[in-house]
C-alpha positions as CSV (number, residue, x, y, z in Angstrom):
1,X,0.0,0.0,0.0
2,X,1.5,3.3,-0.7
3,X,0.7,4.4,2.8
4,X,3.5,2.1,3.8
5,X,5.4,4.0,2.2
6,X,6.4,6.8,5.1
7,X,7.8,9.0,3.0
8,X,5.3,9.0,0.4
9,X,2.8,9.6,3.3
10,X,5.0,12.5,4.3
11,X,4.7,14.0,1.4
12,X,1.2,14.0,0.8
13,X,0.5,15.1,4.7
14,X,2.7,18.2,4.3
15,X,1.4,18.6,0.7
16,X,-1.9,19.1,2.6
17,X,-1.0,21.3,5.2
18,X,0.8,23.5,2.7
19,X,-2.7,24.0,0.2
20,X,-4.6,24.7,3.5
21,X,-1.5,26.9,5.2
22,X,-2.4,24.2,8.1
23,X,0.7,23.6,10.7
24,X,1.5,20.3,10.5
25,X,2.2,17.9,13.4
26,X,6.0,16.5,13.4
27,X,4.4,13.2,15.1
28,X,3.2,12.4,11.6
29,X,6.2,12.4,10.2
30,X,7.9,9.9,12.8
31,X,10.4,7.6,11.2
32,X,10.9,8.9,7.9
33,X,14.2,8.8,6.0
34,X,15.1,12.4,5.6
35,X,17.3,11.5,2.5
36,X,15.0,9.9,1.0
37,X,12.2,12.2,1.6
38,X,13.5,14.9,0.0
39,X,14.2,13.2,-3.3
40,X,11.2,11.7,-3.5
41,X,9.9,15.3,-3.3
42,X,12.6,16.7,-6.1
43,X,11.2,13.7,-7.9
44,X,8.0,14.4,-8.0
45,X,8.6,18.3,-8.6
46,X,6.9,19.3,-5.3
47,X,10.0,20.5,-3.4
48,X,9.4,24.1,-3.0
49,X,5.6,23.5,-2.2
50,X,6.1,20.8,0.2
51,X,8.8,22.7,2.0
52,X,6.1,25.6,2.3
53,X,4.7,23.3,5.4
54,X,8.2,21.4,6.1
55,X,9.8,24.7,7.1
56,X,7.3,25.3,9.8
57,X,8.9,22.0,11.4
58,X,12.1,21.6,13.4
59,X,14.6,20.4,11.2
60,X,15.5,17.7,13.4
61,X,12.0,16.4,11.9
62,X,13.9,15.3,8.4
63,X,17.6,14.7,10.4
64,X,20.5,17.2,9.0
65,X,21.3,15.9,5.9
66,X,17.7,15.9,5.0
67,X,16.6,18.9,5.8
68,X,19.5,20.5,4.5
69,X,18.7,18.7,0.9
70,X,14.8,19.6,0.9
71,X,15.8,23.1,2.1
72,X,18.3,23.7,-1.3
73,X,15.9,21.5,-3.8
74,X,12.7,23.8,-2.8
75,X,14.9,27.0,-2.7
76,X,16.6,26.0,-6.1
77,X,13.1,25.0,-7.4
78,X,11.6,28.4,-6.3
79,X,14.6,29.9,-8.1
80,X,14.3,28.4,-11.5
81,X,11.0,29.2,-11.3
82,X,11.2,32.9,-10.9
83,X,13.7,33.3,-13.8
84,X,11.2,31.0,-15.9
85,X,9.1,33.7,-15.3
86,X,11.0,36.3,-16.4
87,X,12.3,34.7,-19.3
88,X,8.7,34.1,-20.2
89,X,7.9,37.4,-20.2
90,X,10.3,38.0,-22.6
91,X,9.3,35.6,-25.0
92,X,5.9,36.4,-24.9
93,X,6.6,40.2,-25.2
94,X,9.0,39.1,-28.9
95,X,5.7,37.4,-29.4
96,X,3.8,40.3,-29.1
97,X,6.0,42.4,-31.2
98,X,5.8,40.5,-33.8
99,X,2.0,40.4,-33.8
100,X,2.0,36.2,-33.3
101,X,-0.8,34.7,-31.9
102,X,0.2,32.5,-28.8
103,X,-1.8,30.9,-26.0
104,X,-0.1,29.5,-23.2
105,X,-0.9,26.1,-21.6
106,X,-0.3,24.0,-18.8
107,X,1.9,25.3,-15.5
108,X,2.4,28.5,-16.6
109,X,-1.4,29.2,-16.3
110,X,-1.5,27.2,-13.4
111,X,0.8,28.3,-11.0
112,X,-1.7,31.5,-10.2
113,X,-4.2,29.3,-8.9
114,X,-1.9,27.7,-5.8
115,X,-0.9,29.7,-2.6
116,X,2.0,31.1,-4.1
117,X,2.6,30.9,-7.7
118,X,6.3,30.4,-7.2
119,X,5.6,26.8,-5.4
120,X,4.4,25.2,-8.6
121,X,7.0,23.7,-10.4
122,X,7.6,23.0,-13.9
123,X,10.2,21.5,-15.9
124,X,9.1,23.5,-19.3
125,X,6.7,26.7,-20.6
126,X,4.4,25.3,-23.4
127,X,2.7,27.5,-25.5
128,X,0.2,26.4,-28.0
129,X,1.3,28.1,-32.3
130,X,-0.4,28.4,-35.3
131,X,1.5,26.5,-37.9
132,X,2.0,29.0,-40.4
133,X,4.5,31.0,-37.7
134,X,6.5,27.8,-36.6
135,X,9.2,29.0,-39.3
136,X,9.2,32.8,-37.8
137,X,9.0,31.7,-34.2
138,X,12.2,29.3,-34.8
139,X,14.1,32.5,-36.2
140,X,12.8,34.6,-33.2
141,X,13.8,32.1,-30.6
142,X,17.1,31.2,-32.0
143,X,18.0,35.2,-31.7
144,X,16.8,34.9,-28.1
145,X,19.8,32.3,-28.1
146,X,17.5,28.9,-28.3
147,X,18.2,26.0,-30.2
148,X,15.7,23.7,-31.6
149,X,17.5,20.1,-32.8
150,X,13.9,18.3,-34.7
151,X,12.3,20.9,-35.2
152,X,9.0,19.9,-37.7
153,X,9.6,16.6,-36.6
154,X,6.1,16.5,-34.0
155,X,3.3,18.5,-33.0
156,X,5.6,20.4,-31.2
157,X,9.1,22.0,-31.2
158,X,11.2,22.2,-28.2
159,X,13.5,25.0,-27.6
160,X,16.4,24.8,-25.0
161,X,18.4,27.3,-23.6
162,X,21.5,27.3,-21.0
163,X,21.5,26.3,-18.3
164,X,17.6,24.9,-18.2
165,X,15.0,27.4,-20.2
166,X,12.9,24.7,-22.3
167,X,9.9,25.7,-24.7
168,X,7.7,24.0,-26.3
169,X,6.0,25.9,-29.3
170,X,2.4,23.5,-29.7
171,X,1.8,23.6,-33.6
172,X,-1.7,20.9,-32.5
173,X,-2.9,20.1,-29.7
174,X,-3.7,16.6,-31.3
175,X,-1.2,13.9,-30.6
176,X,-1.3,11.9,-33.2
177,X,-3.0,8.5,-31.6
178,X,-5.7,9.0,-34.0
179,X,-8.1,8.1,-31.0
180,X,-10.9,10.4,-29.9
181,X,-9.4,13.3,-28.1
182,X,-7.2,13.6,-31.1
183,X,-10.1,14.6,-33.1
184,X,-11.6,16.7,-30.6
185,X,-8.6,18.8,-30.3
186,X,-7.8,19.4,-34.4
187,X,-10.1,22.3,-34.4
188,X,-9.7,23.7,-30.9
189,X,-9.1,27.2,-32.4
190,X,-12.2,28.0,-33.0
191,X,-13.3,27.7,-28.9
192,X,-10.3,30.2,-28.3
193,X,-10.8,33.7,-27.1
194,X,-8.6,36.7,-27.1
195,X,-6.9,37.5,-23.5
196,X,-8.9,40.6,-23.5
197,X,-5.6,43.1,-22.7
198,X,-5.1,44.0,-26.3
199,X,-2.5,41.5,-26.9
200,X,-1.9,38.5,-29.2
201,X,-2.4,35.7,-26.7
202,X,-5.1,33.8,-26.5
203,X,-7.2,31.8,-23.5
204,X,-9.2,28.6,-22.9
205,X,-12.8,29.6,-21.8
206,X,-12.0,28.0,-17.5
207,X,-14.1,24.7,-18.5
208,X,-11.8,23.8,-21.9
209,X,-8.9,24.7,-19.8
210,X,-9.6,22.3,-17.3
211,X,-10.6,19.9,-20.3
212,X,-7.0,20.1,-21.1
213,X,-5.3,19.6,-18.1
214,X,-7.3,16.4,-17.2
215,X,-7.0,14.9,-20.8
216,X,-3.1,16.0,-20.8
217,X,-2.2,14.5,-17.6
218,X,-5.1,11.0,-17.9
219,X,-3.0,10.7,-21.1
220,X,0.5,10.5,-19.3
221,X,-1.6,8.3,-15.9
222,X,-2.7,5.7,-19.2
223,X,0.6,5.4,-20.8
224,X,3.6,6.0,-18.2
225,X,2.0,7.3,-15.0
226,X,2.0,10.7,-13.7
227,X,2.8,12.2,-10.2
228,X,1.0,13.9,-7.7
229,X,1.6,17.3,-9.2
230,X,-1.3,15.8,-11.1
231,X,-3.9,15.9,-8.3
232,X,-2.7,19.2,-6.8
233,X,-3.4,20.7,-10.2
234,X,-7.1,19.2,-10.2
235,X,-7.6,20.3,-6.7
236,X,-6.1,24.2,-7.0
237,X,-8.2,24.4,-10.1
238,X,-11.2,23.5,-9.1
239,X,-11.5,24.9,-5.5
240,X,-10.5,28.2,-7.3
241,X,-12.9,28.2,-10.3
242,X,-16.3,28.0,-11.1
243,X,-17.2,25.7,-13.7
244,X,-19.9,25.3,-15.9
245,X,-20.9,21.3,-15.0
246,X,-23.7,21.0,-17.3
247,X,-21.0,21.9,-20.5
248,X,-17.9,19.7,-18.7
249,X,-20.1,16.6,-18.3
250,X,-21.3,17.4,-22.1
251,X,-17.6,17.4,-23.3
252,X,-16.3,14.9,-20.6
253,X,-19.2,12.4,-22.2
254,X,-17.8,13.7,-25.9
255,X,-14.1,12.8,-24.8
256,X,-15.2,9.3,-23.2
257,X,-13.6,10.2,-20.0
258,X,-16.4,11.6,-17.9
259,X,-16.2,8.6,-14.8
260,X,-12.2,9.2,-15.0
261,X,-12.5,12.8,-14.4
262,X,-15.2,12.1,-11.7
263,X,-12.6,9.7,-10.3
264,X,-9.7,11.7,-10.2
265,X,-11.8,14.8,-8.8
266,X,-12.5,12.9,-6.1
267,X,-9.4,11.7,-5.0
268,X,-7.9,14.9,-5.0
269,X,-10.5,16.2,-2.8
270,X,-10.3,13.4,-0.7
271,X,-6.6,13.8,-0.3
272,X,-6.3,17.6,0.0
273,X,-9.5,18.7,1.0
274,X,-10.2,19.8,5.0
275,X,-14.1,18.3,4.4
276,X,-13.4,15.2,2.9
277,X,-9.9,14.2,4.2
278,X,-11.3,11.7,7.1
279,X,-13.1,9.6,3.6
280,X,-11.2,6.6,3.4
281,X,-10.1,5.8,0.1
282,X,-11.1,2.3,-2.3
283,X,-9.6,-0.1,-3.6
284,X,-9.3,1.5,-6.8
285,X,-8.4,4.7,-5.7
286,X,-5.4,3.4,-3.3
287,X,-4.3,1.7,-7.2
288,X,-3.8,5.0,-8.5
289,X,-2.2,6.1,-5.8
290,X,0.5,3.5,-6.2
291,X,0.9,4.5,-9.9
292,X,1.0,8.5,-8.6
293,X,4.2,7.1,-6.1
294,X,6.0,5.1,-8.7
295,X,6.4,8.0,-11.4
296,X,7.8,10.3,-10.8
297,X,6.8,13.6,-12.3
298,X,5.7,12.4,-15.6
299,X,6.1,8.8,-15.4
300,X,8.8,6.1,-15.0
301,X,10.4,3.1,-17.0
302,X,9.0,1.1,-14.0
303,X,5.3,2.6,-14.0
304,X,5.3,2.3,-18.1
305,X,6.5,-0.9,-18.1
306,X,3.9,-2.0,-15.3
307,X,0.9,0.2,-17.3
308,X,2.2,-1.5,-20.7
309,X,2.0,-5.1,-19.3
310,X,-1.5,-4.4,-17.6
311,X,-2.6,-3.3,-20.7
312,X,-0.6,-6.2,-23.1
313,X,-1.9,-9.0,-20.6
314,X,-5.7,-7.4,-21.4
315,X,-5.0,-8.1,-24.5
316,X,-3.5,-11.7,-24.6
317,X,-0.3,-10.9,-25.1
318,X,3.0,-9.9,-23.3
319,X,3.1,-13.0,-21.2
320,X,7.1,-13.3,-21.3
321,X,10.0,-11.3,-22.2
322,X,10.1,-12.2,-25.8
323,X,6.3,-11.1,-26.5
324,X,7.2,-7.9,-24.8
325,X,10.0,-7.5,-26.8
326,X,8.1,-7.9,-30.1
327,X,5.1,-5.7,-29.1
328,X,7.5,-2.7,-28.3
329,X,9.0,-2.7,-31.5
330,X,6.1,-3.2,-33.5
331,X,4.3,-0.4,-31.2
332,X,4.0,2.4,-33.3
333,X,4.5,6.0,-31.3
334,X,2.1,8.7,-32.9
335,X,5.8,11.0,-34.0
336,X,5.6,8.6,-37.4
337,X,2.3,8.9,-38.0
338,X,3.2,12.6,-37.7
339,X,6.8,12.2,-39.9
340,X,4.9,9.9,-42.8
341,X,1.6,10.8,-42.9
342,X,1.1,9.8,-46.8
343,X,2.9,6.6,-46.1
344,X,0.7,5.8,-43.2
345,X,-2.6,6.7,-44.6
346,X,-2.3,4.0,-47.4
347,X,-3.0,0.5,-46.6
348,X,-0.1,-0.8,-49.2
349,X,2.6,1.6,-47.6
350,X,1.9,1.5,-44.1
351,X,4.5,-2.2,-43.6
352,X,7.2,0.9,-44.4
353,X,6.1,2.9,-41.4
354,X,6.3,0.1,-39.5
355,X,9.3,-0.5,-41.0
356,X,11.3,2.5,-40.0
357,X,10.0,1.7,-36.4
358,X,11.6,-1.3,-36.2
359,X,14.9,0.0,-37.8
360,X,14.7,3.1,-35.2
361,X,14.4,0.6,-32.3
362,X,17.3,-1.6,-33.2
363,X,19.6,1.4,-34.0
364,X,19.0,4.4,-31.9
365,X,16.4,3.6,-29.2
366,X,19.1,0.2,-27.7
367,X,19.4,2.2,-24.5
368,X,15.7,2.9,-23.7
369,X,14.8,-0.6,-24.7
370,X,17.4,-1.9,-22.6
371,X,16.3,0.3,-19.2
372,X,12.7,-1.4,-20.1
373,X,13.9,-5.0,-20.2
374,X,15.8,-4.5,-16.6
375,X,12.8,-3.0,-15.2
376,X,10.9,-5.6,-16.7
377,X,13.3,-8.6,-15.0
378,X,13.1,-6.6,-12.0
379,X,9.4,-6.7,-11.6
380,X,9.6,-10.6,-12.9
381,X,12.0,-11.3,-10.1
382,X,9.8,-9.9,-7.1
């Protein structure tokens, strides 16, 4: 169970005395590993929010070492994140100049809606593009010192920057899997509405924003698992905003996810909410928080592996290493789709694609597949 876990526990304790600015009691937190508490924390990207309630507590609480090392991980976290800021307001102001349409997604929108926006870490600014000024935006960001090493080559293009500035300039908010969400989200543009300041960026109405967010992070939950960050961002959200329920249900019912959001909803307010936090949790909802502990931020060769064998096992397959081998390299990730789309959409070429799959996973992806075969003898070993 992953309140066996003491440090997980910990985490999610202080996590909830920090969104309630409750003090938290250090007899909770009796016989953690210090060391290991705070990387779990930089792990799951939640240093500098957790410390918000861990600093109200002796350090003795976490040992030296420990608190010393959640002390400099929250600090450094805070840190990054207010230079983020400011180099986002940079790049958003070239943006602006230029008379570029831009809507931004994800953390940066998110952060306003926790105690302090400086708590909520993220790992990268995504912006959503139009197309047509993917080609101008790459010259713009290059003069701003970013490179971009595929760019064209998905739905998005990442731009890095020394020593840890990462963009990611959304041409579609469509991935690729061809499923449902997919086709909800090729004409997303048209629900878009201007900020309202007189500038070029764009908004979610507060209900498609929150679409996003849940679809975004179910997506990563289905296919690699994703951390707690993940229910803090549900909870923040929603105790913040009013939302239209009669439209999300409509949409959540048109996206096939409408129990799944009702799920996650209530774990999140079961886990951070003063009212509800004396509900003991189910079966099923102590599963997903086993998944949330396992990955990380945004997933783990462990939880992907476990999530891919679930899912393989469902389907008759993937009862040994060799069937797992084989169904990972004839899985075909939605980046060639994207790369050969003629090739794919024909019946006769589509062996190719698959083709060029194969090839990529015997000559350049060895080391990934490699991590995934240890994990899996790992997990076959226990």
């Amino acid at each position: 169970m992953w309140n066996d876990n003491r440090e997980f526990d910990s985490m999610i304790y202080l996590l909830y005395c920090a969104l309630n600015d409750a003090s938290p009691d250090a007899s909770r937190l009796e016989g953690i590993d210090g060391g290991k508490f705070a990387a779990l924390c930089k792990q799951q990207q939640l240093s500098a929010l957790v410390y918000m309630a861990a600093e109200k507590l002796d350090a003795a609480v976490f040992g030296e070492k420990g608190a010393e090392r959640l002390r400099a991980d929250a600090l450094q976290a805070i840190r990054v994140n207010v230079l983020f800021e400011m180099e986002r307001m940079q790049v958003f102001g070239v943006l602006q100049r230029e008379n570029i349409p831009y809507m931004p997604l994800k953390g940066c929108v998110l952060k306003q809606y926790y105690p302090e926006a400086k708590r909520r870490e993220m790992g990268d600014v995504d912006v959503l593009i139009d197309a047509e000024n993917a080609e101008r935006i790459r010259e713009l960001m290059i003069s701003l010192g970013y490179a971009c090493e595929d760019f064209g080559e998905t739905h998005h293009d990442e731009y890095l920057k020394e020593p840890f500035y990462t963009f990611e300039m959304h041409r579609s908010l469509s991935h690729h899997f061809g499923d449902t969400w997919d086709h909800y989200y090729e004409n997303i543009r048209e629900k878009l509405l201007p900020s309202g300041d007189g500038s070029c960026e764009l908004r979610f109405t507060d209900e498609d924003f929150y679409l996003y967010l849940f679809i975004h992070g179910y997506r990563h939950y289905q296919t690699a698992g994703i951390g707690v960050k993940f229910l803090t961002d549900i909870f923040c959200y929603l105790r913040a905003v009013k939302l239209d329920e009669a439209y999300l249900e409509q949409e959540l019912t048109k996206l096939g996810v409408k129990d799944e959001e009702r799920f996650f909803r209530n774990l999140a307010f079961k886990v951070f909410s003063p009212e509800r936090s004396q509900e003991v949790l189910t079966a099923q909802e102590n599963g997903a928080m086993e998944v949330l502990l396992m990955a990380g931020a945004y997933g783990s060769d462990e939880s992907a592996v476990k999530l891919r064998l679930n899912q393989m096992s469902e389907d008759g397959g993937a009862q040994n290493k060799m069937q797992y081998i084989g169904s990972r390299l004839t899985h075909l990730p939605p980046v060639y789709t994207y790369r050969y789309p003629r090739l794919y959409r024909c019946v006769l070429t589509r062996p190719i694609v698959y083709g060029i799959r194969l090839w990529d996973g015997v000559t350049k992806k060895r080391g990934k597949i490699s991590a995934e075969l240890q994990t899996f003898d790992k997990m076959d070993s226990q």
